[in-house]
C-alpha positions as CSV (number, residue, x, y, z in Angstrom):
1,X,282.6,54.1,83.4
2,X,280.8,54.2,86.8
3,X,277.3,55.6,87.2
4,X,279.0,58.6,89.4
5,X,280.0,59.4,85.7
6,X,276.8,59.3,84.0
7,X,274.3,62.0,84.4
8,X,271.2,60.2,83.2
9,X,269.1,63.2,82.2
10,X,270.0,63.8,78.2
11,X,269.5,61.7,76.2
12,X,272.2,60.8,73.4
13,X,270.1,62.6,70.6
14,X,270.5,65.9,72.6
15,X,274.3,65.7,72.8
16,X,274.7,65.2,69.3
17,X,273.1,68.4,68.8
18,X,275.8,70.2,70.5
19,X,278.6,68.3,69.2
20,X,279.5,71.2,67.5
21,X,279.8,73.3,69.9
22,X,283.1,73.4,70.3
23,X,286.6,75.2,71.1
24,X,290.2,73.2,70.3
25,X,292.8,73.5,72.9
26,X,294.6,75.7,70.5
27,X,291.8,78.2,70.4
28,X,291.0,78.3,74.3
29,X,294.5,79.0,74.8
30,X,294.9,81.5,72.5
31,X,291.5,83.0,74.5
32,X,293.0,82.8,77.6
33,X,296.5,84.0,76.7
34,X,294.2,87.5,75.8
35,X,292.9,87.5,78.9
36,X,289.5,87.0,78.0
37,X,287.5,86.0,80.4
38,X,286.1,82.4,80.8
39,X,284.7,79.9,83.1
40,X,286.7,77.1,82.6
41,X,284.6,74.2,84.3
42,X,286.2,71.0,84.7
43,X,283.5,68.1,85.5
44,X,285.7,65.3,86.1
45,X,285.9,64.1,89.7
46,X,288.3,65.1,92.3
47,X,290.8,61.5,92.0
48,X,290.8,63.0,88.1
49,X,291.7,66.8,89.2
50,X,294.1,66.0,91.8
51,X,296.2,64.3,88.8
52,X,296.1,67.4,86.4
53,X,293.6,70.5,86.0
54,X,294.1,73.7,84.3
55,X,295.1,76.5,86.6
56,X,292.2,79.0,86.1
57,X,289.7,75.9,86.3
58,X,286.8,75.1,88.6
59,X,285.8,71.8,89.9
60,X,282.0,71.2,89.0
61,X,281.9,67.6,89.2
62,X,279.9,65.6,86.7
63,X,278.3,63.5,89.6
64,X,277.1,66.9,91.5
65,X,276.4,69.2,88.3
66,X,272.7,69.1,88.1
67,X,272.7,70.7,91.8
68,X,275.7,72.7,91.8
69,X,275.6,74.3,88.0
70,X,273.2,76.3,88.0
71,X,273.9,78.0,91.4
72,X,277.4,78.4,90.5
73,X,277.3,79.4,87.0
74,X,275.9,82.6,85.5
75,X,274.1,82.0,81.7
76,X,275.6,85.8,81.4
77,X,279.2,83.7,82.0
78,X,281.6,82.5,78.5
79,X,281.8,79.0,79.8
80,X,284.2,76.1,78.7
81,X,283.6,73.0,80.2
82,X,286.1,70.0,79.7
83,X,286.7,66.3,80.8
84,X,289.8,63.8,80.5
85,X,288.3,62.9,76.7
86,X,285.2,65.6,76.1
87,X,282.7,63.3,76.8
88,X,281.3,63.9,79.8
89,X,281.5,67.7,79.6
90,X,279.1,67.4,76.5
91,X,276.4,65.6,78.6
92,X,276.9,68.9,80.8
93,X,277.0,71.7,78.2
94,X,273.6,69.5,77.1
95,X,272.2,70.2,80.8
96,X,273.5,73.9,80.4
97,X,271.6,74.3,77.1
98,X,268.5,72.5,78.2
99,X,268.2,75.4,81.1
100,X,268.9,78.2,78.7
101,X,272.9,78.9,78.8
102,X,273.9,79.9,75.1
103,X,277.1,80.5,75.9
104,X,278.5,77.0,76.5
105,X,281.3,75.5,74.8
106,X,283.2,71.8,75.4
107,X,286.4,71.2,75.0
108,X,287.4,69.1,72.1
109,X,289.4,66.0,73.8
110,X,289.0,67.3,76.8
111,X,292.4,67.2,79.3
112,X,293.6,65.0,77.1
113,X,294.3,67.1,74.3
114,X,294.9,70.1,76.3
115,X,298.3,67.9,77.8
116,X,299.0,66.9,73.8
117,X,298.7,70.1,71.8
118,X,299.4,72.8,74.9
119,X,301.5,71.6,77.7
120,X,303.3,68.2,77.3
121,X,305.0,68.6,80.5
122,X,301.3,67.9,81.8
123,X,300.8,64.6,83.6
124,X,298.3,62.2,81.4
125,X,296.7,59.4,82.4
């Protein structure tokens, strides 16, 4: 992983923390197939989205989400960020609960899972 990946200000001990903060594919689509509504955040970098993203998502990446987050993003806002694995959207839901957002949820696996357990016909990589 190249440092355009890493956002160096949480330390490990605070993403364990929200490790548990979680949704499965399963339960986001089930969410979204209500029509609730969600900010589905995708913090990947654009190389990653322009191979698959989820329709109704945003591109926030991981790279430029300390400046662009919290501009873009309301703490009011149901929020479900997601990577290719889930790792990187933790770090981010750890900035988003550092600056007070409670509503923040990752997405467990991240694209990944989303293309295994929702839509196979989804191009993995």
């Amino acid at each position: 992983m190249d440092e355009n990946h890493c956002i160096p200000f949480m330390p490990n001990d605070v993403i364990l923390v929200f490790q548990f903060m979680n949704i499965t594919p399963i339960e986001l689509k089930a969410r979204l197939d209500k029509g609730e509504t969600v900010r589905l955040i995708d913090v990947r970098e654009a190389d990653e989205w322009a191979v698959a993203h989820l329709p109704q998502a945003e591109l926030i990446p991981l790279s430029q989400f300390q400046q662009r987050a919290t501009q873009a993003l309301s703490p009011d806002d149901d929020i479900v960020l997601y990577c290719h694995h889930g790792m990187r959207s933790a770090r981010a839901q750890g900035y988003l609960k550092a600056q007070g957002y409670d509503q923040v949820l990752n997405l467990t696996g991240g694209i990944d899972a989303w293309a295994v357990q929702v839509d196979p016909t989804m191009k993995r990589y």
